[in-house]
N, C-alpha and C positions, 0 to 999 in steps of 0.2 A: 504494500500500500504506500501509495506517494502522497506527501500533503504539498501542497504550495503554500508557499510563505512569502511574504514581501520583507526587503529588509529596510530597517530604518533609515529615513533620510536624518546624514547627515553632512555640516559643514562642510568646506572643503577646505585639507588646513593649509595654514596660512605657510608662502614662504619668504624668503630672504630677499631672493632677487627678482623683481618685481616681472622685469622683460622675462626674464628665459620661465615663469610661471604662465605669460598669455601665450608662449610657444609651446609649450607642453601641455595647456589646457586645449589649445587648437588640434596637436594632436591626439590627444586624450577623447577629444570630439569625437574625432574620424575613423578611430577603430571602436570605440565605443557604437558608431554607429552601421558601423559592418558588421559588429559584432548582433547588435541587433537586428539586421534586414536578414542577416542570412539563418537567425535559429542560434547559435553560437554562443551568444550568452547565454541563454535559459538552460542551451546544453551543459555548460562550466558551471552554470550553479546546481541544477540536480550533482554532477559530477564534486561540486564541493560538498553539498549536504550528504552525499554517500561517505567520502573518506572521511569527514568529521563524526557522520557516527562509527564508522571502522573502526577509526582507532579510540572513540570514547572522550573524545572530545563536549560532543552534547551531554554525555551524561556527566561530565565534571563542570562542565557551567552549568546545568541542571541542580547541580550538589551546591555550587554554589549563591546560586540563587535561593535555595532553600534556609543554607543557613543563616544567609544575609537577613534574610527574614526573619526566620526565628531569632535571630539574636538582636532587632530593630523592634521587633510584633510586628505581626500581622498586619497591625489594621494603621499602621504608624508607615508601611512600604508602598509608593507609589511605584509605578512600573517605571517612570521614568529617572526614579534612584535607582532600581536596580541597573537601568542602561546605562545611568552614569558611573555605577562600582562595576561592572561588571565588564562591560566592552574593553577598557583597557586591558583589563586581564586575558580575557578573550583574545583579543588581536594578538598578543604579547604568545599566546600556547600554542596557536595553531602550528603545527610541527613542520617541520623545514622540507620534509618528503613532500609535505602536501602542496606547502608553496609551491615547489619544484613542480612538481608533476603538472597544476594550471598555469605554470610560468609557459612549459614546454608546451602544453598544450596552444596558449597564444600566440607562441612564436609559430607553430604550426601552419595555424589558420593565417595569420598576417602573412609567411612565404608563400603559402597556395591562394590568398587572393591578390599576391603583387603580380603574381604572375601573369 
C-alpha cells in the first residue's frame, strides 16, 4: 500500500552570494521542471519514501516525535513544533547511501535528457 504525502513548504535558505544564488535558483528552475513534465520527481520521491523506511529512518522520526510529545504533553505540541524540533534532525540522519543513490539517480535523468 502507497500513501501520498505532500511535503512541507519550506523557505528557501538564504545565501552568501547574492549573484551566483539567482544562477543557481535559474537553474534549480529548469531541472526542477523537467523533473516535473517528464514523471521524474514523483518517481525520486516514492523512491525516497521507500529507502527511508528500509532503513528505519520513518520509524526513528516517528520515535521521535513521540517523545517530543510526551515529554512537552500532548495537548501543549502543535505540529508545527514538532516540524520545527524535528526537521533538522531529520535532514541531519538521512544516511549518505540514500543521498547517493537520488544524487545518481538525477544525474541520470539530466544526461539522458541533454541528450
Amino acid at each position: 500500500m502507497s500513501y501520498k504525502r505532500s511535503s512541507i513548504n519550506r523557505p528557501p535558505t538564504p545565501d552568501v552570494d547574492k549573484d551566483r544564488e539567482n544562477q543557481e535558483a535559474t537553474l534549480q528552475e529548469i531541472v526542477n521542471i523537467k523533473l516535473i513534465e517528464s514523471g521524474e520527481k514523483e518517481r525520486l520521491k516514492e523512491l525516497l519514501r521507500e529507502r527511508l523506511i528500509e532503513c528505519g529512518w520513518r520509524d526513528e522520526m516517528r520515535a521521535l516525535c513521540r517523545a517530543y510529545t510526551r515529554k512537552k504533553g500532548r495537548n501543549n505540541v502543535t505540529v508545527d513544533d514538532l516540524v520545527h524540533v524535528i526537521t533538522p534532525k531529520g535532514r541531519a540522519s538521512v544516511p549518505d547511501s540514500v543521498k547517493a543513490e537520488l544524487l545518481q539517480r538525477i544525474r541520470s535523468f539530466l544526461a539522458s535528457t541533454a541528450s
